[in-house]
N, C-alpha and C positions, 0 to 999 in steps of 0.2 A: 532623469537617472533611472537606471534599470530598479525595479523595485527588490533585486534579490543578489545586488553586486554586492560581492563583499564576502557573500558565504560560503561556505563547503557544505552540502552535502550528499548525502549517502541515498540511495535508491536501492531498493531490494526487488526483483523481478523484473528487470531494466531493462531485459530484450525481448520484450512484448508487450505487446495489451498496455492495460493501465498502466507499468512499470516503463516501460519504453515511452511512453506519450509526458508522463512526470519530467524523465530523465531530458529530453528535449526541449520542452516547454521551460523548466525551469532553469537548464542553461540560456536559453534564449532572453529569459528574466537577468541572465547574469550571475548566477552561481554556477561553481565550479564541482563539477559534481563525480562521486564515485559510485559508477554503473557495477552493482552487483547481478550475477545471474550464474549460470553454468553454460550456456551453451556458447562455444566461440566462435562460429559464424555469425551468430547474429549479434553477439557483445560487437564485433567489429563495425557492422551494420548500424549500431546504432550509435558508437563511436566514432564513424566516419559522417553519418549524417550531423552530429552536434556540431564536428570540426569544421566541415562544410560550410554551417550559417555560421562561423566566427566564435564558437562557443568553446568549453575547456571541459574534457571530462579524460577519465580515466576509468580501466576496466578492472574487475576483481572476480574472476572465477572462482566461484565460492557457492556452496550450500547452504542455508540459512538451518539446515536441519545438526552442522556441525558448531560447538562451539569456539573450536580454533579458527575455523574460518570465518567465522562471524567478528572476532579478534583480529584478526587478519584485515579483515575490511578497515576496521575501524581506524585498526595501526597505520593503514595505506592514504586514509585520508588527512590522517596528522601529519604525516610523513611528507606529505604533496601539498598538503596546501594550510599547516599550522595548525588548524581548530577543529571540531564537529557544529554545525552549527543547527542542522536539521540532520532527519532520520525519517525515510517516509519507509515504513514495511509494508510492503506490497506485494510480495511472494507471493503464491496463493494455490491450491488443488482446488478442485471439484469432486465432488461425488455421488454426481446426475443422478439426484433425487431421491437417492438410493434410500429404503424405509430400514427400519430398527431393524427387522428380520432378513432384510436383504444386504444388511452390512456385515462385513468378516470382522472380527479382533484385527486383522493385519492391514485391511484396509481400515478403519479406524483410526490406528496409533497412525498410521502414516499420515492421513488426514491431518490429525490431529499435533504432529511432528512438523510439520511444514506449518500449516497453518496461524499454530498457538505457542508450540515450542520456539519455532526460526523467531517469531514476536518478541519472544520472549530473551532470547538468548542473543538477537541483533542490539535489543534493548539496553541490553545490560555493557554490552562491548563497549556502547559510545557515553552510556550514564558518566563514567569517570569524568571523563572532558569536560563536558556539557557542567556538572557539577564543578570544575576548576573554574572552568570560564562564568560560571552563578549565570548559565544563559541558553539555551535550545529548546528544539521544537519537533517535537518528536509525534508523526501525522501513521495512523494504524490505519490501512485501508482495506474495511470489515463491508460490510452487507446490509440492505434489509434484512436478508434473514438471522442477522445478530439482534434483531430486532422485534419479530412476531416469526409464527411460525408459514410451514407452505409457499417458505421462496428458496429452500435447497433441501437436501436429504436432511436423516434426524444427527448423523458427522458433522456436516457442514453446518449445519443451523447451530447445534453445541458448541462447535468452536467461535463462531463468529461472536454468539453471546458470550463466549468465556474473554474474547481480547475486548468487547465491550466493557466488559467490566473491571479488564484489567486495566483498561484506558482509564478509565474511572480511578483505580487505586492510582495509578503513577501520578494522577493530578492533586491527589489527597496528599501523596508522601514527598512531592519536589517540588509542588507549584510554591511553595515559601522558598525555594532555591533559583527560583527565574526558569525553570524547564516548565513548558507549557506542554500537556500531553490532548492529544486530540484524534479525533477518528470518523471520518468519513465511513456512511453507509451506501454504498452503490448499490444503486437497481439494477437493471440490466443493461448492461454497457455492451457493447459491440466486440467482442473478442475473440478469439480463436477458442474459447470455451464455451461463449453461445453458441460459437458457427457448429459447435460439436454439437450441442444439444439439437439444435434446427433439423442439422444432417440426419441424424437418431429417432427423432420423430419432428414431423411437418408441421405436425396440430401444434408443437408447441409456441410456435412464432405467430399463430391466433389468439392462443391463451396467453399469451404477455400482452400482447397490444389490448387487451380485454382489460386487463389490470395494469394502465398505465394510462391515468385522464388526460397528459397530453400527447398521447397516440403516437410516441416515436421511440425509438430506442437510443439511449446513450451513447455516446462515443468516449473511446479514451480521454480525449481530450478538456469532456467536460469535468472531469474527474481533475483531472491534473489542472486546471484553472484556479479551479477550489483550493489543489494543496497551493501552488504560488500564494493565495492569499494566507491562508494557515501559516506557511513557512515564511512570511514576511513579517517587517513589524508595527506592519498593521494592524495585524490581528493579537497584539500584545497583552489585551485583556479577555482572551477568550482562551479558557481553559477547562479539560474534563467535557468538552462538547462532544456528543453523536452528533455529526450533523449529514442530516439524506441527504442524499443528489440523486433523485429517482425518479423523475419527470410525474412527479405525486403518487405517486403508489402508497406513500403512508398517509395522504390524507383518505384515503379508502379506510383506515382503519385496519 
């Protein structure tokens, strides 16, 4: 039996990266999944390749930075397939390292809008359900650098530890309600945001592998392995975890 037949859920950043490799993998496990993103070429793309291996998803052009559209999802996957049963937020900006003094107020809140807000506000869409049903599993996919400092700008590194911690509260105030909250901290994963940094400076794709003991870089995939076990119910008594996926970067310290 597929380990993840049976469930609905919801992907935030589902036509790329980390978000699109979730949304695939985890149909593949046999959940029926609601592909959040904005952009409609590639929502298609990645709706077409689920359908392709046998799998069942639906698309939600939607903002994570609005809260009617975060509504919106949530209502689409009741609507489709009866329940919420997971929530991985995986939305995410960058903001290439950028120091305190080379950050704007606008780049900031936007940062900080996407990152911590959409978290927040995707959160609360599906909370209802998930509390009728006394049952979800709700997966934050944050950083190392929500974790120590000198693995993203002083934006990114702030918000990563603010949904760290927020992960942390939603386990305190629902884990007695059956919602397990939990959050992956990725290292450097292979994405269309590292390939920007590489592109931007060369040196930097030396100084990862420098800080990375087993000398390779992540792929989407491994990410989304991790949430399939998070979002099954396997992982039934594991709640309020940061858990790395960083080929050891944090056993460096």
């Amino acid at each position: 039996m597929k380990r993840l037949a049976g469930k609905t859920v919801i992907v935030t950043g589902a036509t790329s990266g980390i978000g699109e490799a979730q949304a695939v993998i985890m149909a593949r496990e046999g959940a029926k999944i609601i592909c959040v993103g904005q952009n409609k070429e590639r929502m298609e793309r990645v709706l077409n390749k689920i359908s392709q291996e046998g799998g069942e998803a639906t698309g939600c052009l939607a903002s994570v930075q609005n809260e009617a559209d975060c509504k919106r999802a949530a209502a689409l996957a009741i609507e489709k397939y009866g329940r919420i049963d997971s929530l991985c937020n995986t939305a995410g900006i960058f903001d290439g390292f950028k120091k305190s003094l080379d950050q704007t107020e606008e780049g900031w809140m936007k940062l900080f809008d996407v990152d911590v807000k959409g978290v927040f506000l995707m959160t609360n869409a599906v909370l209802p359900n998930m509390l009728a049903n006394k049952n979800g599993s709700i997966i934050n996919v944050t950083s190392i650098a929500g974790l120590t400092g000198g693995a993203g700008g002083a934006a990114y590194t702030a918000a990563k530890h603010a949904v760290n911690g927020y992960t942390k509260q939603l386990c305190v105030d629902y884990a007695m309600h059956g919602i397990r909250a939990n959050a992956i901290a990725a290292g450097t994963v292979a994405t269309a945001i590292l390939k920007k940094i590489i592109e931007d400076d060369p040196h930097e794709k030396t100084k990862m592998y420098e800080t990375i003991p087993s000398k390779n870089i992540g792929q989407p995939e491994d990410i989304a392995y991790l949430t399939v076990f998070l979002a099954s119910d396997e992982a039934r008594w594991i709640h309020g975890a940061i858990i790395s996926a960083d080929g050891g970067r944090q056993a460096l310290g």
